[in-house]
Backbone as JSON Lines, residues from 0, in Angstrom:
{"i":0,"aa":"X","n":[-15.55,-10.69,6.6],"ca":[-14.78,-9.82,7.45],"c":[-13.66,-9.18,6.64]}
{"i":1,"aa":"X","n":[-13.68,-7.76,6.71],"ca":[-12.41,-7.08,6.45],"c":[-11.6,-6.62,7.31]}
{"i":2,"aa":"X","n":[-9.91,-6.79,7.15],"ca":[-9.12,-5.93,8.16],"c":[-8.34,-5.03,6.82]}
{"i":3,"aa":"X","n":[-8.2,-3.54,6.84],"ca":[-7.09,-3.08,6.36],"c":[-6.33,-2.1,7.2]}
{"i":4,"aa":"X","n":[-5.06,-1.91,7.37],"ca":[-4.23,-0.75,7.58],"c":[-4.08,-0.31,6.22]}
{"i":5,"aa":"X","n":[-4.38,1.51,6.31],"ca":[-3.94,2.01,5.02],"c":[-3.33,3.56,5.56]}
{"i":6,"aa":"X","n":[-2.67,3.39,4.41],"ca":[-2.35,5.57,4.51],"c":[-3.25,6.09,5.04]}
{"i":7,"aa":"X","n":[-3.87,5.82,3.94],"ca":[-5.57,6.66,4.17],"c":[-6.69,6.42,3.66]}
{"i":8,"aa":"X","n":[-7.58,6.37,4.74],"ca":[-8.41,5.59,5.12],"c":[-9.61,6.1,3.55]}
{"i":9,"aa":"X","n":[-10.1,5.3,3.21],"ca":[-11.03,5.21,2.04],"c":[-12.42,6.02,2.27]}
{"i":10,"aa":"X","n":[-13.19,6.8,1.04],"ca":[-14.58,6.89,1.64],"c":[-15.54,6.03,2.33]}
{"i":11,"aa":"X","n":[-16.32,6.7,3.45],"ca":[-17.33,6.34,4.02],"c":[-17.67,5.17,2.99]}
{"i":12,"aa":"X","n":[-18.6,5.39,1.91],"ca":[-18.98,4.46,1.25],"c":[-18.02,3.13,0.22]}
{"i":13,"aa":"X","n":[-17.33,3.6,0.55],"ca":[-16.17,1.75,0.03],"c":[-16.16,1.31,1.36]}
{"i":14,"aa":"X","n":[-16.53,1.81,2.78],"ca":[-16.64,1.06,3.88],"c":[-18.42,-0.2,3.82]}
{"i":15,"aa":"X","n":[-19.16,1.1,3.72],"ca":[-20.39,0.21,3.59],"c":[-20.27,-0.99,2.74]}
{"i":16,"aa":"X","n":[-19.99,-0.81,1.45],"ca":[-19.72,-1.54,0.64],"c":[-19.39,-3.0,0.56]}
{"i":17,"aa":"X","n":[-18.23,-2.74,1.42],"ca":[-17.35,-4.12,2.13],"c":[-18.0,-4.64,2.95]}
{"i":18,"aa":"X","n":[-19.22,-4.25,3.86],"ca":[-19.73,-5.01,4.26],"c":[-21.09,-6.09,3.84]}
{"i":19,"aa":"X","n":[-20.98,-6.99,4.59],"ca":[-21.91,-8.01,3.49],"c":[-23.08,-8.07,4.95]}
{"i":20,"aa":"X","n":[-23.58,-8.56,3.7],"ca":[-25.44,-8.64,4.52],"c":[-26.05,-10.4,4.32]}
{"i":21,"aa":"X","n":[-26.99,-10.63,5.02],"ca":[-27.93,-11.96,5.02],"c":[-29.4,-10.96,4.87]}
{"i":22,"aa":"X","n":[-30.17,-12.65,4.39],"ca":[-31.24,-11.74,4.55],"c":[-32.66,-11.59,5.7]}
{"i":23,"aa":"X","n":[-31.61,-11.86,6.96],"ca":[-32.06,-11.21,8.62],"c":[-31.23,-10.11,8.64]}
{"i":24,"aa":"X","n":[-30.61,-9.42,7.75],"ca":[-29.71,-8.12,8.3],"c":[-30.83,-7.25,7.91]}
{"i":25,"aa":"X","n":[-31.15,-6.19,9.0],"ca":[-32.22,-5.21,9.23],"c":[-31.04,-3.66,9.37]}
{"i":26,"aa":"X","n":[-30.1,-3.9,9.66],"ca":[-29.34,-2.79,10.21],"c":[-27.25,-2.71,10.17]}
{"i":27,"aa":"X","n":[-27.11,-2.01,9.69],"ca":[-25.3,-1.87,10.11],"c":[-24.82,-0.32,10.56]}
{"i":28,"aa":"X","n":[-24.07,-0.44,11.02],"ca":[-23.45,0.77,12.05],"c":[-22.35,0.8,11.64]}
{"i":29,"aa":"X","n":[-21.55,2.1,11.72],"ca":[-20.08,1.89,11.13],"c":[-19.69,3.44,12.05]}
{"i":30,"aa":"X","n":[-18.81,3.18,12.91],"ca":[-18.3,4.31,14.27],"c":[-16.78,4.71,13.07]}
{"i":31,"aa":"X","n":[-16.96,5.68,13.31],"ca":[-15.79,6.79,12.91],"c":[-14.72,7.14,14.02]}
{"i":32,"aa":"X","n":[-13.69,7.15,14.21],"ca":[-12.4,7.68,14.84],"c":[-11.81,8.85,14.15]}
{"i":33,"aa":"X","n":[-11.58,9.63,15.45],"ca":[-11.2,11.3,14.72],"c":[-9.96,11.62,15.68]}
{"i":34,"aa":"X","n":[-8.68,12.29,15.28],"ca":[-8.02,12.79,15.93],"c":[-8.55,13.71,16.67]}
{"i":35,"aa":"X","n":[-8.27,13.96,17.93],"ca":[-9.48,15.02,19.08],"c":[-7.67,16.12,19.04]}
{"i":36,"aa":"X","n":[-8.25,17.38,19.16],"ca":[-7.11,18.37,19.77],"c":[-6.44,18.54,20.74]}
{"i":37,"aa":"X","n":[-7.34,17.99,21.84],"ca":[-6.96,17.85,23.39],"c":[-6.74,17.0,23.8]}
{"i":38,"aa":"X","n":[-5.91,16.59,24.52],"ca":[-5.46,15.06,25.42],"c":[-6.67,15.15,26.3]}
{"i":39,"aa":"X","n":[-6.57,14.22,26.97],"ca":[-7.54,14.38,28.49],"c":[-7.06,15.38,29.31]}
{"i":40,"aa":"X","n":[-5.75,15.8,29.58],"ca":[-5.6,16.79,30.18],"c":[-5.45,18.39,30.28]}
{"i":41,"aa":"X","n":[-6.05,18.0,28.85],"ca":[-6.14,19.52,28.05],"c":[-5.38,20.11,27.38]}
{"i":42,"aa":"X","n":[-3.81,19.51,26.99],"ca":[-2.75,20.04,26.59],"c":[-3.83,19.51,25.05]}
{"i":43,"aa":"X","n":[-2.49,20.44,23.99],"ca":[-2.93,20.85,22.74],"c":[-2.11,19.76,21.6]}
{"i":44,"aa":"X","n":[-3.02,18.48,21.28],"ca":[-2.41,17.9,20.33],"c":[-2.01,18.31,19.14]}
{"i":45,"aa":"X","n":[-0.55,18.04,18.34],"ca":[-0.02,18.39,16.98],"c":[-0.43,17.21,16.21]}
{"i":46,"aa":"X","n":[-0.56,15.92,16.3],"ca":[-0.89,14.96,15.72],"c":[-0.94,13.8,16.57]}
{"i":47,"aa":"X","n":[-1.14,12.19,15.09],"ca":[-1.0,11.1,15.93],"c":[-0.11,10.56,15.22]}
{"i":48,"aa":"X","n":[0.8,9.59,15.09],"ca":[1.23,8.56,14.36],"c":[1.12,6.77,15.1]}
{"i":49,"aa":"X","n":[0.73,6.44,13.7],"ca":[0.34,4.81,14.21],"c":[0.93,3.93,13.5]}
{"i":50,"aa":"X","n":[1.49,2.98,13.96],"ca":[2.43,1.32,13.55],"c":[1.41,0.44,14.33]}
{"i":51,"aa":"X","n":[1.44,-0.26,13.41],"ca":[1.11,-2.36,13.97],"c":[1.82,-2.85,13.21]}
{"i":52,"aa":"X","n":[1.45,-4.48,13.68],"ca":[2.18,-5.51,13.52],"c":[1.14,-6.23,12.68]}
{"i":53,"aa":"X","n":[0.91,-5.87,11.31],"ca":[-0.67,-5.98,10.61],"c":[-0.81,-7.78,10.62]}
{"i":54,"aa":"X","n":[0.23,-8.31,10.42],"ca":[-0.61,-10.21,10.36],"c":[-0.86,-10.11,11.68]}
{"i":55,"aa":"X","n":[-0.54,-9.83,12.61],"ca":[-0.81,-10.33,14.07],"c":[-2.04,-9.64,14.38]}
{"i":56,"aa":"X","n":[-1.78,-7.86,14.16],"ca":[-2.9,-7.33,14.03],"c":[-4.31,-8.56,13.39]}
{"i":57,"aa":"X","n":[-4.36,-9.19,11.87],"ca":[-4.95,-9.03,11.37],"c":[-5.98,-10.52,12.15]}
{"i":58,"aa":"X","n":[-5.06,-11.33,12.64],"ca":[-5.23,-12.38,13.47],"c":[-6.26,-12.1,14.88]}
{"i":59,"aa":"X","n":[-5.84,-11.35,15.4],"ca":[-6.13,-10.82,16.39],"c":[-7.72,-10.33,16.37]}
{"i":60,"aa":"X","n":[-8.27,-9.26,15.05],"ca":[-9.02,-8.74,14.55],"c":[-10.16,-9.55,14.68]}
{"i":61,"aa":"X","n":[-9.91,-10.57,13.85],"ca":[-10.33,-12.13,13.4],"c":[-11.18,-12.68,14.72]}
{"i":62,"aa":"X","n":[-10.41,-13.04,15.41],"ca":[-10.79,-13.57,16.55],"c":[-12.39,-12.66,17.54]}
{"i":63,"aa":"X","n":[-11.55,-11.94,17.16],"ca":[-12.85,-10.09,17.89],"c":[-13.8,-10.92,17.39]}
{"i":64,"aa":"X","n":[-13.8,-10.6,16.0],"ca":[-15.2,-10.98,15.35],"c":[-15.64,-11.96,15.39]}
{"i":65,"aa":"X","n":[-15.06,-13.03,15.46],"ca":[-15.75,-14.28,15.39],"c":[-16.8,-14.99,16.85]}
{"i":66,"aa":"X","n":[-15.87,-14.61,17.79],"ca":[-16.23,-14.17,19.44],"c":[-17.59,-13.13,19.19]}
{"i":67,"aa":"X","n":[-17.96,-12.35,18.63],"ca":[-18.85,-10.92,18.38],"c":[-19.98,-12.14,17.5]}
{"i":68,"aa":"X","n":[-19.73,-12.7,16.58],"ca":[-20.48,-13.17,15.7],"c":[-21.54,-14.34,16.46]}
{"i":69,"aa":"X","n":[-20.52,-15.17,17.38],"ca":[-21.54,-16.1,18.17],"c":[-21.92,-15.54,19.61]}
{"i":70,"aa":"X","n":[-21.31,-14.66,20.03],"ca":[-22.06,-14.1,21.2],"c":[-22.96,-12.94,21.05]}
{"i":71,"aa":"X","n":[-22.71,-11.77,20.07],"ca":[-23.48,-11.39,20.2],"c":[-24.85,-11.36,18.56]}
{"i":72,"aa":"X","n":[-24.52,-12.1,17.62],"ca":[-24.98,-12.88,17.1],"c":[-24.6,-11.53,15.77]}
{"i":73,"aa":"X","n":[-23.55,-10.78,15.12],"ca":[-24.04,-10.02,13.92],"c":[-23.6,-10.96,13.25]}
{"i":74,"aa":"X","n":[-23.63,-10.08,11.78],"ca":[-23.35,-11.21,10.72],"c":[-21.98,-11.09,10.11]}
{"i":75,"aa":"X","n":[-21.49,-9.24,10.11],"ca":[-20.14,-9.24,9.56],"c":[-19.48,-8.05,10.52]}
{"i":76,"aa":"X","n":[-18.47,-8.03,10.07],"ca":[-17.35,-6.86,10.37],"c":[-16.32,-6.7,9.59]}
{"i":77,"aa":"X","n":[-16.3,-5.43,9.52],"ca":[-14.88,-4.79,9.1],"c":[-14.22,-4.04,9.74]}
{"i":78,"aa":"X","n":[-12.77,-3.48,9.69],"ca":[-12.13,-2.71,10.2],"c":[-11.4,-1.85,9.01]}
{"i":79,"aa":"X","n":[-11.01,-0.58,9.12],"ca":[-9.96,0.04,8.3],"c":[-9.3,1.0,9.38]}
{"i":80,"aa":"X","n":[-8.0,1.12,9.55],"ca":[-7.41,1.76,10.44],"c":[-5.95,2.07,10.15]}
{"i":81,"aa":"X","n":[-6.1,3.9,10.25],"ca":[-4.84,4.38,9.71],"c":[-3.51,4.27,10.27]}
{"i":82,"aa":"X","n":[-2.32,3.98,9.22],"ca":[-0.92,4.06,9.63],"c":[-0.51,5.18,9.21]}
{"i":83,"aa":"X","n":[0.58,5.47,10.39],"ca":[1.36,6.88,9.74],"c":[0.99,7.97,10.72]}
{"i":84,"aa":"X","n":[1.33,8.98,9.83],"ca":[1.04,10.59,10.28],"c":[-0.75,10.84,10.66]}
{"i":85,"aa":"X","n":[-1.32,11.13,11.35],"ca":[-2.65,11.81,11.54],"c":[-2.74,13.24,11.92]}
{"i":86,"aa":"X","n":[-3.56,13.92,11.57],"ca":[-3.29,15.48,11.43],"c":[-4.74,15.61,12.45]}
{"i":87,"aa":"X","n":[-4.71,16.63,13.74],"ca":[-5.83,16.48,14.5],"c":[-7.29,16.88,13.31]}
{"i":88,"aa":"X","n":[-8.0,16.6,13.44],"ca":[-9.22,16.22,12.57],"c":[-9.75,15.5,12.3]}
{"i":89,"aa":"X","n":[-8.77,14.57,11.56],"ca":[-8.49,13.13,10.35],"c":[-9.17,12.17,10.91]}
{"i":90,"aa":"X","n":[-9.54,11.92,10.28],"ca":[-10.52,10.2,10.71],"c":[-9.46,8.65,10.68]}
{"i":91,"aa":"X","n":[-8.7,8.05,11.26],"ca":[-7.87,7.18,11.46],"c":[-8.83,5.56,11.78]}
{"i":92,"aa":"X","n":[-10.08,5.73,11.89],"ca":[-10.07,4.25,12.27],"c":[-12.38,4.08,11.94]}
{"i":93,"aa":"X","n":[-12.3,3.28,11.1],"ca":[-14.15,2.9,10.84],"c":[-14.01,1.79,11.44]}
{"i":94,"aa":"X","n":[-14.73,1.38,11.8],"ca":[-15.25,-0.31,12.6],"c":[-16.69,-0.03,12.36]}
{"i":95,"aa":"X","n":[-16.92,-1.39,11.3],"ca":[-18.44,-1.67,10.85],"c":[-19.2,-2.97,11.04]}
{"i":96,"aa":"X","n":[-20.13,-2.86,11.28],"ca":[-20.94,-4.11,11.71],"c":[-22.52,-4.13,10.76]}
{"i":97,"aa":"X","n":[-22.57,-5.24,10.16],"ca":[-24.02,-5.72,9.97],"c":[-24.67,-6.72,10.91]}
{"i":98,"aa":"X","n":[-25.86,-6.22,11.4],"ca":[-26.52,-7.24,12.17],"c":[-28.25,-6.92,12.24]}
{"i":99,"aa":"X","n":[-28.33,-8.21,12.85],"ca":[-30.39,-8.24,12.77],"c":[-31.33,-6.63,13.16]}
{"i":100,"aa":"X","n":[-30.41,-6.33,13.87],"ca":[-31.46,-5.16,14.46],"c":[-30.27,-3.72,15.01]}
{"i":101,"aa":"X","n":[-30.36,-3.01,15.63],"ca":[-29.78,-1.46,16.43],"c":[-29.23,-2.43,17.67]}
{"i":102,"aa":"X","n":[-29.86,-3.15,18.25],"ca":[-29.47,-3.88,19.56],"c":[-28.27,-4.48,19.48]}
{"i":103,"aa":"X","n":[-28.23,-5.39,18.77],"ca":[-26.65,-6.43,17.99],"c":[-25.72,-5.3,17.47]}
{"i":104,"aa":"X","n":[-26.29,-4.53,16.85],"ca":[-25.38,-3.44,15.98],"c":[-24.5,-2.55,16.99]}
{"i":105,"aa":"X","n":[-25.17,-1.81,17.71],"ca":[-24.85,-1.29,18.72],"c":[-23.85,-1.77,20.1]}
{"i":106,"aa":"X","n":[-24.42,-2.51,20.63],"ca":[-23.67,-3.54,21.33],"c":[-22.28,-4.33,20.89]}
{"i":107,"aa":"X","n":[-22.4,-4.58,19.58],"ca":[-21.02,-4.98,19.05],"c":[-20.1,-3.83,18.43]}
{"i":108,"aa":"X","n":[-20.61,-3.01,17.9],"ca":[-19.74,-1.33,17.62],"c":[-19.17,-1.32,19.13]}
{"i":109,"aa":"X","n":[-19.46,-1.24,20.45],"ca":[-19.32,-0.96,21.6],"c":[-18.25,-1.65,21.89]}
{"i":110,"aa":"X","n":[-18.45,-3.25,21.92],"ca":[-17.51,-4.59,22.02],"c":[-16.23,-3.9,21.21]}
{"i":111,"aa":"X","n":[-16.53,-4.38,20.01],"ca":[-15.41,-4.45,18.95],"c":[-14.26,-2.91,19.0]}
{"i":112,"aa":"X","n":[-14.99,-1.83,19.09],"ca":[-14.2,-1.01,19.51],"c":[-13.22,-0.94,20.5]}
{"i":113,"aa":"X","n":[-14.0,-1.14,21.75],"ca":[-12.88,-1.29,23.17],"c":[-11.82,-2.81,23.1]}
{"i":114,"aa":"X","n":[-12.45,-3.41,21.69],"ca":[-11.03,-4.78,22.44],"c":[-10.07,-4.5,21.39]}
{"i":115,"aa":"X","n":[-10.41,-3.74,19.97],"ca":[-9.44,-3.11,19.32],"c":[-8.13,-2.51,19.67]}
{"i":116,"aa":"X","n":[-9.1,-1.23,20.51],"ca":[-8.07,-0.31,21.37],"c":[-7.34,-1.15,22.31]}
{"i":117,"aa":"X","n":[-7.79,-2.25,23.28],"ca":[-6.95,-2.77,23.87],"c":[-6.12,-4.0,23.42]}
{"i":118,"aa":"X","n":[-6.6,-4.85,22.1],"ca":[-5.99,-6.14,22.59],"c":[-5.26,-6.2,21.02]}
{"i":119,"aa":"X","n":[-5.47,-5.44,20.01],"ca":[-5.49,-5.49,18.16],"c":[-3.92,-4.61,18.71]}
{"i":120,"aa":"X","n":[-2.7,-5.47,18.26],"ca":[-1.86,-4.35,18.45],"c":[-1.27,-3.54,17.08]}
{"i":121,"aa":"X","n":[-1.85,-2.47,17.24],"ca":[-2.36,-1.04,16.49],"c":[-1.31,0.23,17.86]}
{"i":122,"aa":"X","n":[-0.35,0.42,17.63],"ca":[0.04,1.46,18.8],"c":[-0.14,3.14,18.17]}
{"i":123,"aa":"X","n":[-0.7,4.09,19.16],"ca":[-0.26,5.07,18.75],"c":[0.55,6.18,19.57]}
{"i":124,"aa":"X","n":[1.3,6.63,18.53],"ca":[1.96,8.02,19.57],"c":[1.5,9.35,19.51]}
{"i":125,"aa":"X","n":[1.51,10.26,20.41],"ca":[0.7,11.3,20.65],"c":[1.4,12.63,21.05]}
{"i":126,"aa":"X","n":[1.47,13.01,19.87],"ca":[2.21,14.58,19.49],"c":[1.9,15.18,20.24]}
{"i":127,"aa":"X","n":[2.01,15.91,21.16],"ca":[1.48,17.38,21.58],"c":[2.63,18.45,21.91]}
{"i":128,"aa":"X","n":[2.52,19.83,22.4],"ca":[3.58,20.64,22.27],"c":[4.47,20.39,22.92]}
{"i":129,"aa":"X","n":[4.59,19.98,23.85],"ca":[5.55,19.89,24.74],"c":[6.31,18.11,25.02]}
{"i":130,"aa":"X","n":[5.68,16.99,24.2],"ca":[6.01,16.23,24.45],"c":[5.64,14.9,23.54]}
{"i":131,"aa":"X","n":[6.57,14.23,22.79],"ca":[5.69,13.15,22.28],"c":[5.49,11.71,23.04]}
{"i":132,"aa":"X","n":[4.81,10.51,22.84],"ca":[4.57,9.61,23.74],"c":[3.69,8.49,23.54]}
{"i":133,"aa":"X","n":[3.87,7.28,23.15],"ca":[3.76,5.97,23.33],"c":[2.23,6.11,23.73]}
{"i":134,"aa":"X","n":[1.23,6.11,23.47],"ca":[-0.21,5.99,24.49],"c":[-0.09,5.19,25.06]}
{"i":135,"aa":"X","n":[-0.49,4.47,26.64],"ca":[-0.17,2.85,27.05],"c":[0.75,2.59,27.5]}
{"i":136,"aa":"X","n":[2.18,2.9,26.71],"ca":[3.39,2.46,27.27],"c":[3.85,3.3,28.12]}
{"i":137,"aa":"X","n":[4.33,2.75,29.39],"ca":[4.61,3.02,30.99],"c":[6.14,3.46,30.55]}
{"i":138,"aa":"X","n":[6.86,4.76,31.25],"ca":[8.44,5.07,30.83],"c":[8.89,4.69,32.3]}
């Protein structure tokens, strides 16, 4: 398992890389995160900026996977996920998985993503023209 926060985030392939294989691994998946232009409500994003709390983060991470590894049976994971400034475009966050088949692979890209966003504390704030703002946090 890898966790990194970085500036900026490494090529596609130093992601594959880091991940390790058995030899029942048939398949790995690795989901990309992109700054989007639009909020949900259509206003016009200027950027993102992101802080964690990376040991707790990295703890936290840990746990995802290990939970992912006996339930839904892959073999590894990584994470890399950007701190700082994000410029709408930019790719800020890979989450990779090796596992037996598309089924495990898939299913845990799915998992591991949504408990990231909710439970890995990774915060971001969200530029747009008229207003910046905490994602999550209630004013």
């Amino acid at each position: 398992m890898i966790f990194k926060l970085c500036e900026k985030l490494p090529p596609m392939e130093e992601v594959e890389k880091q991940l390790r294989f058995n030899e029942n691994t048939g398949c790995y998946v690795i989901f990309t995160g992109v700054v989007r232009g639009l909020t949900r409500d259509g206003e016009k994003v200027l950027g993102l900026y992101y802080e964690a709390n990376e040991s707790l983060a990295s703890k936290v991470f840990s746990k995802i996977v290990e939970k992912a590894k006996k339930g839904i049976g892959i073999h590894d994971a990584v994470l890399y996920h950007k701190i700082g400034y994000a410029k709408v475009g930019e790719k800020v966050m890979y989450v990779g998985v090796s596992a037996r088949g598309r089924a495990e692979a898939f299913e845990a890209i799915q998992e591991l993503v949504n408990r990231i966003k909710k439970e890995v504390p990774i915060w971001k704030k969200e530029i747009t023209e008229s207003k910046e703002y905490w994602v999550g946090v209630k004013e």
